[in-house]
DOTI-253002 format. One line per 5 residues: number of its first residue (from 0); their letters; for each residue x, y, z of C-alpha. Coordinates in steps of 0.05 Angstrom, whole numbers, plus 5000, padded with zeros to 4 digits. Example, Ala and Ser with C-alpha at 12.3 -4.5 7.8 and 13.67 -1.06 7.14 Angstrom:
<atoms>
0 = AS = 5246/4910/5156  5273/4979/5143
</atoms>
This chain:
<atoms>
0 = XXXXX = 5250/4791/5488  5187/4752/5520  5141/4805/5477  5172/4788/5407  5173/4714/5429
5 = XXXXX = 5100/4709/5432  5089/4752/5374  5136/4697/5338  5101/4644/5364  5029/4671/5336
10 = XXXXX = 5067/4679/5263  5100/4610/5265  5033/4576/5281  4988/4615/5244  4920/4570/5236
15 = XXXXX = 4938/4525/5301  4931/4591/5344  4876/4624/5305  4804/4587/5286  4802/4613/5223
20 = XXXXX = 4864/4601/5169  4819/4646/5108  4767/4703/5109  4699/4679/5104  4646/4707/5061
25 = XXXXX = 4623/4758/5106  4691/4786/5113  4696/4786/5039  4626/4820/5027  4649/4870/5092
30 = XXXXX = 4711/4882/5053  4687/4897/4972  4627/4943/5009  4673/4981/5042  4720/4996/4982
35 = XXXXX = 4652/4995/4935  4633/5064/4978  4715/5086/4982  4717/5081/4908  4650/5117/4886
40 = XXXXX = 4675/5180/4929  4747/5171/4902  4710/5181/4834  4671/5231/4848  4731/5267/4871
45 = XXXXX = 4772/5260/4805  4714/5277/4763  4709/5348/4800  4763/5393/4778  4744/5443/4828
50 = XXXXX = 4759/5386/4886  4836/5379/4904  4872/5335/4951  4870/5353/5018  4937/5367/5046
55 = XXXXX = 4928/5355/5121  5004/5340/5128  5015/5417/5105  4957/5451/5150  5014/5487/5194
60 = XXXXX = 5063/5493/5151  5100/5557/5146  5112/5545/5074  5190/5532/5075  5206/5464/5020
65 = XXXXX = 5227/5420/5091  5159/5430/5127  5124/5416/5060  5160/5355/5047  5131/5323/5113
70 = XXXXX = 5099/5251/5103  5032/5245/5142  5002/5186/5148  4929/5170/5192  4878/5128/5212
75 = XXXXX = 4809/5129/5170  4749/5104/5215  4803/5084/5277  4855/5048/5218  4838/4985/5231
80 = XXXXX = 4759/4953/5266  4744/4881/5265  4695/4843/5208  4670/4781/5210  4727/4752/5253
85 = XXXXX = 4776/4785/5210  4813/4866/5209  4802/4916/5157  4842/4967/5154  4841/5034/5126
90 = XXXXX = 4901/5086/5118  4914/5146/5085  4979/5183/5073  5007/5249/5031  5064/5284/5024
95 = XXXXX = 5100/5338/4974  5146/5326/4927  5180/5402/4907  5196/5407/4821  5163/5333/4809
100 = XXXXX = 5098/5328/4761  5040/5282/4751  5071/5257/4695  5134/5231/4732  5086/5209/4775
105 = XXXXX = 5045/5161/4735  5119/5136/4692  5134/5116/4766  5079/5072/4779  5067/5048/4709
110 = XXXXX = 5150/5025/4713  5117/4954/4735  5182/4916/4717  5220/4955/4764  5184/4970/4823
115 = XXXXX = 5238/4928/4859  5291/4988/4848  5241/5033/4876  5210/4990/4941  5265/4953/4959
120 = XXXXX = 5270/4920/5009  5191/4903/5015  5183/4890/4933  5232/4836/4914  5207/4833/4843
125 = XXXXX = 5154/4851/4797  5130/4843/4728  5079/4863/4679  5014/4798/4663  4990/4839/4608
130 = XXXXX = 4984/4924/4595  4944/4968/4554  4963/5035/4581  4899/5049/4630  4891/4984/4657
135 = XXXXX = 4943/4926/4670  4960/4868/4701  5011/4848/4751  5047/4799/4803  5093/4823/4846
140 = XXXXX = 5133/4799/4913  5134/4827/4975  5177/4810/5036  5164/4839/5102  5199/4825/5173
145 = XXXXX = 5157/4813/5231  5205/4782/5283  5205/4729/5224  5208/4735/5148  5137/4733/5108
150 = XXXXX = 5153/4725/5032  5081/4742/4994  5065/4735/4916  5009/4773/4895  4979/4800/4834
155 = XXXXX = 4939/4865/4823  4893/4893/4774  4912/4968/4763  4875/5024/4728  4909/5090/4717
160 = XXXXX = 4901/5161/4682  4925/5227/4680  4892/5290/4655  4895/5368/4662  4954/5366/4716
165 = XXXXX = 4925/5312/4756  4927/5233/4760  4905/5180/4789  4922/5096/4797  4884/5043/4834
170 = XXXXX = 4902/4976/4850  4865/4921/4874  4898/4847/4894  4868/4791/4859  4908/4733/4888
175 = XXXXX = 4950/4734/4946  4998/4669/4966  5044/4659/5027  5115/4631/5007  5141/4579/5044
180 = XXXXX = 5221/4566/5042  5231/4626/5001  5289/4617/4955  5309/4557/4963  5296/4488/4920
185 = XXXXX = 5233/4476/4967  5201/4540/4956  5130/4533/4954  5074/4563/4942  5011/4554/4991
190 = XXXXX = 4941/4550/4959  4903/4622/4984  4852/4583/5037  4917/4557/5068  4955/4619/5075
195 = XXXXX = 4971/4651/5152  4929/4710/5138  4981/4762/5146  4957/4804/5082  4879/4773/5050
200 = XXXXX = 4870/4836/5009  4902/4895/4990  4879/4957/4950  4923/5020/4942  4881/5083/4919
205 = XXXXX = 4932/5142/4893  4917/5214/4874  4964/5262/4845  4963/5331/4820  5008/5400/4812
210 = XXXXX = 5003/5444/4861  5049/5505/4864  5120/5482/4840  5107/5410/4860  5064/5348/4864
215 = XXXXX = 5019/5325/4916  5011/5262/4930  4955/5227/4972  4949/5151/4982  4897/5106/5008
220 = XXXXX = 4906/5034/5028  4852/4985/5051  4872/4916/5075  4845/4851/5102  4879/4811/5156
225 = XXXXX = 4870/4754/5206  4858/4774/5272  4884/4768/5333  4856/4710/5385  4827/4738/5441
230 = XXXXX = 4877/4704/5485  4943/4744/5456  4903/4804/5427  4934/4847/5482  5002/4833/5447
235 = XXXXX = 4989/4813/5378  4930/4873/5359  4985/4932/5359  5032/4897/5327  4981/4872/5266
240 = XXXXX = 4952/4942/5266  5021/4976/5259  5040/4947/5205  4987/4978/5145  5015/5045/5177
245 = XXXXX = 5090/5032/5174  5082/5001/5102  5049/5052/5074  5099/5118/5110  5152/5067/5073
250 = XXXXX = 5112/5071/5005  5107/5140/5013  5178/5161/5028  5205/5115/4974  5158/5147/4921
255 = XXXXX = 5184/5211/4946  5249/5195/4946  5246/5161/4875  5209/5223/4841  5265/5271/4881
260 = XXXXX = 5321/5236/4841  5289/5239/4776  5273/5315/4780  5344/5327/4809  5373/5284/4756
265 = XXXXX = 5325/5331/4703  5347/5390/4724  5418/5372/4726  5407/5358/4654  5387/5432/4644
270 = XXX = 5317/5401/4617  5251/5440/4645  5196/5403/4682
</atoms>
């Protein structure tokens, strides 16, 4: 009770705890180099049909459909270092998705007006800026519960693709605003240099592609945060580095779980993949 009281505490106060209330240059230049090298080998990647996703999740699998739907998630470079007085941190997840295809795959995440139905709770809404089929523009709102509520509007520019079986879609924020008094007639929202710094930046890196009678999928997130003071980093450091993790095992096992109905529902149809 004295742990999550603290941890409160640090959220509630955000800047009064914390010397710094926004990145600073050198955490922004820390953070587009870092991504700047993720991407060019994430391209290189996709380019080379003889290069497949990695499926670490599925290294001791026996084969059966239950040990091949596993979710694994881990840590690239430790998941999370600090930069310039801020974190950056970098996960990775895949999992298996039995009868799906890329092409359900990239409907999914090209459905921006109703990412809600498929991210709910943490996506309250979303909707599309402006879309020309490879790349887009979008805002979306995110809540997520840490001891207290954090209500987050954000937009993203996307680019996605699919060819030959496989598929890809990257997004990178472009704004991202902390909600004050979500809901309600006072809802506001705070200017970017004023926000808490629970989420700066946030860039989601998906691959997709058949494999056997299913999809992979593998997904990358990189994300800048405040850091912990020194004084609470003890207590506050797990809990801020936990959280990339958790979001993105949710991410995964709601795509999952959204491609699983629509190939059910396909198949109870009597339609073929």
């Amino acid at each position: 009770m004295r742990r999550n009281l603290w941890i409160a505490t640090f959220f509630l106060l955000g800047p009064n705890v914390s010397p710094a209330a926004a990145p600073g240059r050198p955490a922004e230049r820390a953070f587009e180099s870092y991504v700047a090298n993720l991407e060019a080998g994430v391209a290189r990647q996709y380019a080379d049909p003889s290069t497949h996703i990695a499926a670490f999740p599925f290294e001791t699998a026996t084969g059966s459909d239950a040990e091949r739907e596993l979710i694994g998630a881990v840590r690239v470079n430790g998941g999370g270092w600090p930069v310039e007085g801020s974190l950056l941190h970098h996960w990775r997840g895949v999992t298996f998705v039995p009868r799906a295809t890329a092409n359900d795959m990239l409907k999914l995440l090209r459905d921006y007006n109703n990412l809600s139905r498929y991210y709910a709770p943490e996506v309250v809404s979303s909707r599309i800026l402006s879309d020309n089929g490879a790349t887009s523009r979008i805002a979306m709102r995110f809540e997520k519960r840490v001891v207290i509520k954090v209500v987050l509007d954000a937009e993203f520019q996307v680019e996605s693709g699919l060819s030959a079986g496989r598929g890809y879609s990257v997004s990178r924020s472009t704004h991202i605003w902390q909600i004050d008094q979500p809901g309600t007639m006072h809802e506001r929202r705070r200017p970017e240099a004023e926000c808490d710094g629970f989420l700066w930046r946030l860039n989601s890196y998906w691959r997709f592609e058949q494999h056997g009678d299913g999809l992979i999928i593998d997904c990358e997130t990189v994300s800048l945060t405040r850091a912990a003071p020194a004084a609470l980093r003890w207590l506050i450091s797990p809990v801020i580095t936990a959280l990339p993790r958790d979001s993105l095992q949710f991410t995964l096992t709601a795509t999952k779980n959204a491609l699983a109905a629509n190939t059910l529902g396909r198949y109870r149809n009597g339609r073929a993949n």
